[in-house]
N, C-alpha and C positions, 0 to 999 in steps of 0.2 A: 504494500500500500504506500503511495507516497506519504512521504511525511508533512506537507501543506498542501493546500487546494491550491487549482489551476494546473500547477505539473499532473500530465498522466502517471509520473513515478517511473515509468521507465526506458531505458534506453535500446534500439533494436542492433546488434552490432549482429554485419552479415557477410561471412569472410566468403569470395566464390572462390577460392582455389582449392578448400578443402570444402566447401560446401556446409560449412556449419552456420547454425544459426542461433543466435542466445539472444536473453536479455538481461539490460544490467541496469543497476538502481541509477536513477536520475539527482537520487539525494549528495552524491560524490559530487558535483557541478552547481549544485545551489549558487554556490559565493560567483558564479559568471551569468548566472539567470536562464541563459536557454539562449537558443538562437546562433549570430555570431559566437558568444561566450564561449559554449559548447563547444564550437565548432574550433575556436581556436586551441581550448584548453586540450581536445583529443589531439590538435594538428601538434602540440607542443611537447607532447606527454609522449607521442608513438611516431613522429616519422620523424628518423632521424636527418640532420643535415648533409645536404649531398642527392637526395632522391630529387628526383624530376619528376613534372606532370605525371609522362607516360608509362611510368615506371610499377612495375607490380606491389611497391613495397608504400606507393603514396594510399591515398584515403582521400574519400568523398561523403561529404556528413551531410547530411540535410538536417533541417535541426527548426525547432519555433519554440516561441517564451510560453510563459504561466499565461498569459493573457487571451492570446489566440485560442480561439475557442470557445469564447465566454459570451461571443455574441457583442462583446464590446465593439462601437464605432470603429472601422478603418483598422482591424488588427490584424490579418488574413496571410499577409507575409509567410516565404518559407526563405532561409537563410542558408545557403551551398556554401561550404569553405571547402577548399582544398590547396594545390600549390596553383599557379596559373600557368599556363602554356604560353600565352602572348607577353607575359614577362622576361626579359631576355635573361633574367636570373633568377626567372620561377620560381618569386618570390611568394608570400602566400596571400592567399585573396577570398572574395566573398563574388559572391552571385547572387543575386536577391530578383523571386518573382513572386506576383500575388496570385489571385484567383481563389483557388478554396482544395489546395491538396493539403497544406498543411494544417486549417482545422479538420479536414478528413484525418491526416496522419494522428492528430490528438485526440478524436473519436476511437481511432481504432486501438489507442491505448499506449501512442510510443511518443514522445516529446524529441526525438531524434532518431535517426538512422545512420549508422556506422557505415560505410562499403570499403570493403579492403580484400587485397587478393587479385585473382585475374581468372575468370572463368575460363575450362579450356575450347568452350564454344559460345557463340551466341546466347543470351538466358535474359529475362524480365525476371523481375522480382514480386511476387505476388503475396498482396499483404490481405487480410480480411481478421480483424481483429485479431486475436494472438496465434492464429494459424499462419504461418509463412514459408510459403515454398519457392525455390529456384525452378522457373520454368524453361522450358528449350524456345527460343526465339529465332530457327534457324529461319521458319518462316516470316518472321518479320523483319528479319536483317534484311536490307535495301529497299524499306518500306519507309514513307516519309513519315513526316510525326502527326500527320491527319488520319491518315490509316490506319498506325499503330494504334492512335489512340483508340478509334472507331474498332478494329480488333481486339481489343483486351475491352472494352466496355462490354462487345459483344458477349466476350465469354464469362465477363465477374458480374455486369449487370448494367445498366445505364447510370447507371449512380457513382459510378467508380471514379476517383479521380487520379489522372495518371500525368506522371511527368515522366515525356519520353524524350530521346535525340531521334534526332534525324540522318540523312545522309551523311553531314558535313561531317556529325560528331564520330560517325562508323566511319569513317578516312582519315580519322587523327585530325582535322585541321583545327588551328589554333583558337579560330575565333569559330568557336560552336557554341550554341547554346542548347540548355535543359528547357523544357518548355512543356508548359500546362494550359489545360485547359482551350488550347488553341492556339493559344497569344498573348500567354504571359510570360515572358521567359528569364533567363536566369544567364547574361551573354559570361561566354571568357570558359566555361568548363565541361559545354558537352562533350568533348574530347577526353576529356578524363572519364566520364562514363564509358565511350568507345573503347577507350583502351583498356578495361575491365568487362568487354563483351555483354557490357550489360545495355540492352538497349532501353528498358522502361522499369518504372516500377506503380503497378497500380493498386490501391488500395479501396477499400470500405471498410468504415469503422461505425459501430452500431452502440457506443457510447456517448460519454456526453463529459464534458470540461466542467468539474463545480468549480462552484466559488465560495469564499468564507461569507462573504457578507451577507444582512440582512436584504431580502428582498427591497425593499425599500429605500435604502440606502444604495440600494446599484439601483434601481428604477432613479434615483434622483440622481445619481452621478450619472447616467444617461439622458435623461433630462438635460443638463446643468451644458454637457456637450454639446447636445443639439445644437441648445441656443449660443454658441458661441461660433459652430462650425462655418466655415464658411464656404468656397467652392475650392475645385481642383488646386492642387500646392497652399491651400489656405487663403486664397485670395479673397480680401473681405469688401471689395465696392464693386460696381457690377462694370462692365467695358465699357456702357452708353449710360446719358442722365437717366436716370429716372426717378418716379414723385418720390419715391421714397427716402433717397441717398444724397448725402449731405456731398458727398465725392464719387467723381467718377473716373477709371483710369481705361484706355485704351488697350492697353496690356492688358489686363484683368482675363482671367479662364472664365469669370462669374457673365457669361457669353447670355443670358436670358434675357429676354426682350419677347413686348409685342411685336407682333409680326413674325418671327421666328419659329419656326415649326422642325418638328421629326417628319419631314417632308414625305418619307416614302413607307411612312408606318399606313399598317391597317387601314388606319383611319387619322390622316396628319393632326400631330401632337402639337399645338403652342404649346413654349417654351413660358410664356408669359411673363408678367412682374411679380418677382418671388422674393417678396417682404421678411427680410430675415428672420420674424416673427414665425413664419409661416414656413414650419419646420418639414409638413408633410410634402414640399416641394423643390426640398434641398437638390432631391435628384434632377430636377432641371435647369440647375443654375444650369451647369458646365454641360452645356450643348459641344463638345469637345471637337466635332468634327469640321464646322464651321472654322474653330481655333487653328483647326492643322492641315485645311485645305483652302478655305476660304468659302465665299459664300454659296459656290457652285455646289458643296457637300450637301447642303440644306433638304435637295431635293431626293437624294439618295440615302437620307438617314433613317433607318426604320427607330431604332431605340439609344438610349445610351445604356452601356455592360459596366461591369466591375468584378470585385471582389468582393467575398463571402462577407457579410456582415457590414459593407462598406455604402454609407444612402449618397455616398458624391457620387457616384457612377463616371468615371473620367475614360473610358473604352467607346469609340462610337460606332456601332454596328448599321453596316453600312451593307446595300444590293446594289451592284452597277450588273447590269447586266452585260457592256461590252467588256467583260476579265474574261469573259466564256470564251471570244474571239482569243483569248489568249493561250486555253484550254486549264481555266484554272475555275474554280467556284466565282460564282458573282457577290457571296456573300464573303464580308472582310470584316475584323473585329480589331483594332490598336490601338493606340496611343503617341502622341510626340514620336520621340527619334525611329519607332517603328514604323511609320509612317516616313519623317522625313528623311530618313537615311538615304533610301532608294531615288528621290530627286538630287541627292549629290551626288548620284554614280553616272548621272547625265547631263547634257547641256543642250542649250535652245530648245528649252519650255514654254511652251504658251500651258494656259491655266486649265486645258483640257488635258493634253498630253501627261501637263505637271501632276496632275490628279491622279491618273490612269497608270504613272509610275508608282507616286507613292503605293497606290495599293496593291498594284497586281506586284511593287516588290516588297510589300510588306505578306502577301500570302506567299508567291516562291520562297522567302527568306524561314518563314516560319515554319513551312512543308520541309524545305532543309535542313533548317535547325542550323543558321548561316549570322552570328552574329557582325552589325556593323559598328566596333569599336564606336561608338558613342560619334558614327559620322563619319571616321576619319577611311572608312575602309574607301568609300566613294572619292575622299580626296585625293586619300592615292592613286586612285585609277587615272585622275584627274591630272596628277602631278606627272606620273610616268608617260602620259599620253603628248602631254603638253609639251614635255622636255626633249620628246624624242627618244625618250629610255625602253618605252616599248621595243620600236622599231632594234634598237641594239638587243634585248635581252631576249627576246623571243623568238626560236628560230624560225625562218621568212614563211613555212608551210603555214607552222600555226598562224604567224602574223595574219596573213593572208586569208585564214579561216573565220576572222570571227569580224563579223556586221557592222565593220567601224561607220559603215552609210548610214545605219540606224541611230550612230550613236552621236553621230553627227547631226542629225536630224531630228534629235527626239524623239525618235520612236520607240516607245517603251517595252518593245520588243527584243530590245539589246540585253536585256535584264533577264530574260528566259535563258539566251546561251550565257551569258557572264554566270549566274549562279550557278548554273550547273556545271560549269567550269569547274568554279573553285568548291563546291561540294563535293566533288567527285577528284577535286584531285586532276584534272584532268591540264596537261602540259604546264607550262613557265608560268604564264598567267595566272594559273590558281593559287600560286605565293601569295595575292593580295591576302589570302583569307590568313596569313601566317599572324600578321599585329607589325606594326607601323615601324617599331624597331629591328626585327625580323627582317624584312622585305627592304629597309634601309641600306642594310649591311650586306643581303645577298644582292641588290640591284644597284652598289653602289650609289645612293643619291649624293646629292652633292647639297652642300650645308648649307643653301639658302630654302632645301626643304625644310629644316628646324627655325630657320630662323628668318622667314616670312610668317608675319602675321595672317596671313591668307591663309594658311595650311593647318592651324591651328593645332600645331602638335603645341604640348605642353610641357613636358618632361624628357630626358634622355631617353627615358623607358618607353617609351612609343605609345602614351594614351594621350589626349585631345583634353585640351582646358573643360572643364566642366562648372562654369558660376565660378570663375578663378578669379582676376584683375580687374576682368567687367561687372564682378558683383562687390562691391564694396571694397576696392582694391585692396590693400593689404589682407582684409580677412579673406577673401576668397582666394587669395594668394596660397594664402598659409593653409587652408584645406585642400589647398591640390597639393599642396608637397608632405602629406603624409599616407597615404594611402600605397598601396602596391598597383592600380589601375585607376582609371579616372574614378573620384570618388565618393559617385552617387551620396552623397551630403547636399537635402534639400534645407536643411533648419536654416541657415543664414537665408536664404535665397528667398524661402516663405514667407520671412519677415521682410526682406527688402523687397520683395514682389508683390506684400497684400493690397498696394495700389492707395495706400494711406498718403497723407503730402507727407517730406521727409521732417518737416517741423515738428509733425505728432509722433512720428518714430522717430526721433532724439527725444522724446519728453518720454516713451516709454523705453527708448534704451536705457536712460538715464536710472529706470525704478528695477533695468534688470542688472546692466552693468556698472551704474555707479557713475558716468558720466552721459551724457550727451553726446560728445567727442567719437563716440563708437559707432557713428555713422556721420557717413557724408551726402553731400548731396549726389546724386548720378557723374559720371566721368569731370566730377569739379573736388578729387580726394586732397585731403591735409595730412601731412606727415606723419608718421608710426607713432602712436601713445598706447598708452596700459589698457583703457576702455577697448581698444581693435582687441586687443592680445585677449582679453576677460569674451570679447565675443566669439572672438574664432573660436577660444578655446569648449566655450559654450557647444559651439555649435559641431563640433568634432564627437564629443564627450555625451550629446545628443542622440546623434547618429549612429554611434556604437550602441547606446542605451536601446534606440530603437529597432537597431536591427538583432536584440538579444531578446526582448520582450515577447513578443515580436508583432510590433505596429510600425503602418504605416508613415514615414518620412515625407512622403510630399503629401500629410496632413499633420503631421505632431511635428515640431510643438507647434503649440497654439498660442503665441503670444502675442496674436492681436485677435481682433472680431469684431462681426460689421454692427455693432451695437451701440449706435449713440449714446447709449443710458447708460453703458459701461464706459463711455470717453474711450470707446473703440479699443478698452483693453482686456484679454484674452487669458490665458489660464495656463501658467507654466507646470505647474503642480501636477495638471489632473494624472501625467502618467504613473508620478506616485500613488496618487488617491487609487487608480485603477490594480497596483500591485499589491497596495494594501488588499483593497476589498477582496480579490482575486486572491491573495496566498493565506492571507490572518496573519500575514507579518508585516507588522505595524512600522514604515519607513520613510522619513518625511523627504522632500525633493532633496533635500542635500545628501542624505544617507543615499537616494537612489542613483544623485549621479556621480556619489564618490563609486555607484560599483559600475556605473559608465568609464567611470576612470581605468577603474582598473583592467576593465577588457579590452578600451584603446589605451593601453601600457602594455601592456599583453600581444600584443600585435605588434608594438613597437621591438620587444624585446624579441618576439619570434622574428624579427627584420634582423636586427641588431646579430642573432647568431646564425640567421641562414649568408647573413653579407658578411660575416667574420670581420665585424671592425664596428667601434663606437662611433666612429666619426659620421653619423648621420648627416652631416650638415653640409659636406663637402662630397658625400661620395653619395647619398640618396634623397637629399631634400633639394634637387638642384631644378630651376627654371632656365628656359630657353632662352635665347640673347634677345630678341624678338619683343618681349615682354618689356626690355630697359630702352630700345631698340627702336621703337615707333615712335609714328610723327616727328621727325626726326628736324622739324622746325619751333617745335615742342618741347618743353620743361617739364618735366613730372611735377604736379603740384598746381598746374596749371586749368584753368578750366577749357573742358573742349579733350581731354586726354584720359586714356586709361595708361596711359605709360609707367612706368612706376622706373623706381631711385633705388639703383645696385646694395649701396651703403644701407638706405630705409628699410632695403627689405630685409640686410643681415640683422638691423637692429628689432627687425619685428620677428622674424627665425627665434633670437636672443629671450623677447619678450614673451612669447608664444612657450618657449622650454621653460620659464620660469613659471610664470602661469602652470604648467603641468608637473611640475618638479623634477623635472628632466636636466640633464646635467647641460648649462646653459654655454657650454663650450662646443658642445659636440652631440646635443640632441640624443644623447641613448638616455636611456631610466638609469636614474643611480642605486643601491644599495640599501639607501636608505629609505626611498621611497617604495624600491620594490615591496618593503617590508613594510612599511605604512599601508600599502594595499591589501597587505597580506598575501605575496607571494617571495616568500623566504627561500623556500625553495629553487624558484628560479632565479632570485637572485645570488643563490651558491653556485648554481650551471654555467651562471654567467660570468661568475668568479673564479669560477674553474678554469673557463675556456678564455682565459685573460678579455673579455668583453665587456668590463663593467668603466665608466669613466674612472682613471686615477690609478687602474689596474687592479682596484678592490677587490681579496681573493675573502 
């Protein structure tokens, strides 16, 4: 029995080499919560330094917190760690998709799943409450992940939820993704699934997540959310005036309006005026489709989708009937970079063609299981095209083989043979699908791919700015140089994106961080001070919380909402209040996010000895030239610029490790603090392996 509510209690560890299958208490992992936590604490505990992605001796965890499951707002989240393939030192990483496998996985009684080993054939994994068996998947091996999925539903039942790979990830390619549900997916690790023959794993669980608290007291702390929530990424004022709203931002997701409709539903849906009061219409703020096509989507939208337990609905479920011309389904289901990824793999768009890409390569990609680095995969196609680097690297048969007429022309037909290229592995070109750093080194580019702003790489490691310099310069700075891949940290962003003026966010930065100073207004930033450093750190420390819980990131936190009567301010707390209620362990926001701390310290340290050196600062927290680099008739500091100041940034690197108690010379965890976290232990491994700052044994 678990020992608190919300954990199922226990862990499902499932070796395929020997074929065994156990379960192990979840109460071992408390102190990391679930989720990431989990998932880093096994990656830290069993594989040792030196293993690769591909390698039989790595692990792939799937993992969700106490919360998912409870029916809580926005908590649906499943959390993949393993090592990453697209990291050119495979370093260790996280995957994160929503949908509803992992409250399925807490139904069926496991809070995580272990995979370790290397099947010696094809095999799914088939879960149904505490029954689990390794099945033979010969027949689904070369089957995309629409068909696997629709196969294994067949035979466990239509209820089953399955996260499979697709082609990409059964070819080893680097950028593969795990995927649920259809289209929610998990980019950077379906390759490590491939490489353990495992192609899916589907489950039904016929349980149920308790909770400690009083009925009433979760009935109000559900209440309390609503009325705070606001639409996709938390944006709390709607894109256009309306009678209700004191502000309105053109950016805003909160896309509702009259005149607006689910054009191609049943029976067209307005979108209408959705008075924040007016909870039972949250699902129509974020008319999502509109946001990530324009207004041509309108008439093609039948509904908007999500995740289990989640009322934003931010998925827009869309029928075009000309994908068929494509030979693909007419029906299409994503989100953001799923969507836009696919018009960066081409050029000369008009706003029909532009459409017709995103989706028909938002379905090949997903059928695939073909992740696009957060964008950057189209850029490359982009770059090597443009340089002439094709023409040299690919020899002249294949050159010559693949539709550059189309690709010249927008025809989004170019995206049928491109993906199936690089799924399949097939000739030079499918290198794109290797990760930006990868496909750098074997295609020799030459260094004004790093350091063009155009190209938007962000790091040596080959991932693309993610809310970096452009979101509140230095803090978004500082959240791109800790992570092992670009990293998915919506907290800063939510808050700088709720569409507020920036006057009212300094007056609520000021009650969260202590000054004002911790924001600025849009590309007009001021110098590095302690308010950036308390934010970033915030917002890092957030993001690890959330991805162990395991709730949604582009809705928690909440620290604003569209509620005048509140002076438009929002509830940082509640993911405490929600751990409470959920475990019966009583732990107020600062207890919760000192144990955010410690799981992004814990990833830092797993850095620190997979790169065998403290020196964080120099040899893994590094920015591209690019970044100091722009407008180059520009000052950093200046308005009109996201440029930022070499020296600024070290001193904000400086401020940022002090802030986390990290050794402020060189960015690893000290000794001292490992053991304020309460991991002693690792800080002896790292005393061992002379990796601690100072050489503390």
């Amino acid at each position: 029995m678990p020992k608190y509510k919300g954990w199922a209690g226990k862990i499902l560890r499932v070796n395929l080499s020997d074929g065994s299958v156990k379960a192990e208490d979840t109460n071992d992992y408390l102190d990391y919560i679930g989720g990431m936590g989990i998932g880093y604490k096994v990656m830290w505990d069993e594989v040792p330094v030196g293993v690769k992605p591909f390698d039989e001796a790595n692990k792939i965890i799937f993992a969700a917190g106490p919360v998912t499951g409870t029916g809580a707002p926005c908590t649906a989240r499943t959390n993949i760690t393993s090592l990453l393939p697209s990291n050119p030192q495979h370093l260790i990483g996280d995957g994160h998709m929503g949908g509803h496998f992992s409250p399925e996985m807490k139904y069926a009684g496991w809070d995580a799943i272990i995979i370790e080993g290397k099947a010696p054939r094809p095999v799914w994994l088939r879960i149904e409450d505490e029954k689990v068996t390794i099945e033979d998947a010969r027949k689904l091996w070369g089957q995309g992940i629409f068909d696997t999925t629709a196969d294994i539903a067949g035979i466990m039942g239509q209820e089953t939820q399955v996260a499979a790979i697709g082609q990409a990830g059964e070819n080893l390619v680097n950028l593969a993704t795990i995927m649920s549900n259809g289209n929610h997916s998990a980019g950077a690790l379906g390759g490590v699934m491939g490489s353990k023959n495992l192609k899916a794993i589907g489950i039904i669980g016929t349980g149920s997540v308790q909770y400690a608290a009083d009925r009433e007291d979760w009935i109000a702390l559900n209440d309390h959310v609503m009325s705070i929530i606001g639409a996709n990424n938390q944006h709390v004022v709607p894109s256009t005036p309306q009678p209700w709203a004191e502000y309105h931002d053109p950016a805003s997701r909160w896309t509702a309006q009259e005149g607006l409709f689910w054009g191609a539903a049943d029976k067209p849906v307005e979108t209408g005026i959705c008075e924040p009061e007016n909870i039972n219409k949250v699902g129509y703020r974020t008319q999502k489709a509109v946001k990530d096509h324009g207004m041509i989507a309108e008439d093609y939208t039948v509904r908007m989708g999500g995740c289990q337990s989640c009322p934003v609905r931010c998925h827009s479920s869309l029928e075009i009937p000309e994908l068929e011309n494509y030979g693909v389904s007419r029906y299409v289901m994503n989100t953001c970079m799923g969507y836009w990824s696919h018009y960066m793999a081409m050029r000369n768009m008009d706003e029909k063609s532009g459409f017709l890409a995103k989706t028909l390569g938002a379905q090949l990609a997903d059928d695939y299981g073909l992740w696009c680095n957060y964008g950057q995969l189209g850029r490359d196609l982009n770059y090597a095209y443009d340089k002439g680097i094709l023409k040299d690297v690919l020899p002249a048969a294949e050159y010559n083989s693949i539709p550059w007429d189309k690709f010249e022309a927008g025809d989004p037909e170019f995206l049928v043979d491109l993906y199936r290229r690089i799924a399949y592995k097939e000739g030079e070109i499918s290198h794109l699908g290797d990760g930006a750093a990868w496909l750098a080194e074997r295609w020799d580019f030459d260094e004004d791919y790093w350091n063009d702003e155009a190209h938007h790489l962000w790091s040596p490691m080959g991932y693309p700015l993610h809310h970096a310099n452009e979101s509140n310069g230095q803090v978004g700075s500082l959240i791109n140089i800790i992570f092992n891949r670009d990293p998915m940290n919506h907290s800063h962003q939510n808050f700088l994106g709720s569409g507020l003026p920036t006057k009212l966010l300094k007056e609520i930065a000021a009650e969260i961080w202590g000054s004002e100073d911790a924001v600025d207004e849009p590309a007009n930033y001021t110098p590095m001070n302690r308010a950036k450093a308390k934010f970033a750190k915030w917002s890092l420390v957030t993001c690890a919380l959330h991805d162990s819980l395991t709730v949604c990131n582009w809705m928690f936190p909440m620290a604003t909402s569209p509620l005048k009567k509140r002076n438009y301010r929002g509830d940082t707390s509640i993911e405490a209040k929600y751990f409470s209620l959920t475990t019966g362990i009583k732990m107020s926001e600062e207890e919760l996010y000192k144990a955010g701390e410690r799981i992004l310290t814990l990833h830092r340290a797993m850095t620190v000895k997979q790169m065998g050196t403290v020196d964080m600062r120099n040899e893994h927290d590094i920015i591209v030239d690019w970044v100091f680099d722009m407008d180059p008739d520009k000052k950093p500091f200046t308005p009109g610029t996201i440029k930022m100041d070499r020296d600024d940034m070290e001193k904000a690197k400086t401020m940022l490790y002090e802030e986390l108690g990290w050794d402020p010379e060189t960015g690893a965890p000290t000794y001292d603090k490992l053991v304020e976290l309460g991991m002693k232990d690792a800080a002896l491994e790292l005393g061992k392996l002379g990796l601690l700052p100072g050489n503390v044994q």
